[in-house]
Steps between C-alpha positions, in 0.01 A plus 500: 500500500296204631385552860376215741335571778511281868246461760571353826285551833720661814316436824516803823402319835534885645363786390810716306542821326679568171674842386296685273149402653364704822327176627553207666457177364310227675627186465423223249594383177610752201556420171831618324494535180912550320517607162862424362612551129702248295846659454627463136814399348593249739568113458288406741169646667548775732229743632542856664217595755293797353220561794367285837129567591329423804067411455336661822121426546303803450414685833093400421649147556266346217762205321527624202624852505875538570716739452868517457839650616794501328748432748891449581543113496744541750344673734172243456768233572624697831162515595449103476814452691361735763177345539687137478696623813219648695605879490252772453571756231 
């Protein structure tokens, strides 16, 4: 199957926390990276969502070390809304 993958940058003006990681987040900008595969037999171009994964700056804080979290891209949207809005996770 063909895969794609798309980056976009999410921005947290609060510090937020994410199931599945025992820390909190400061805030800043994150890089998302969505890998999506190309769905066959269709007459047009569809893609299906295989895996959303979230770049976090290594704890020594030197730029180019990351590492990443798979996460739910619903909850990562929730989380947006919630910092949007002002509410503390």
């Amino acid at each position: 199957m063909t895969t794609r993958i798309i980056e976009k940058t999410v921005t947290f003006q609060r510090p937020f926390v994410l199931a599945g990681l025992d820390e909190v987040l400061p805030a800043g900008d994150y890089l998302v990276e969505t890998e999506e595969e190309l769905i066959g037999g269709l007459s047009y171009a569809a893609y299906r969502r295989i895996s959303t994964v979230l770049r976090l700056q290594a704890e020594s804080g030197l730029p180019h070390l990351t590492r990443a979290m798979t996460v739910d891209p619903e909850e990562l949207d929730q989380a947006l809304r919630r910092d949007c809005n002002g509410a503390h996770d």
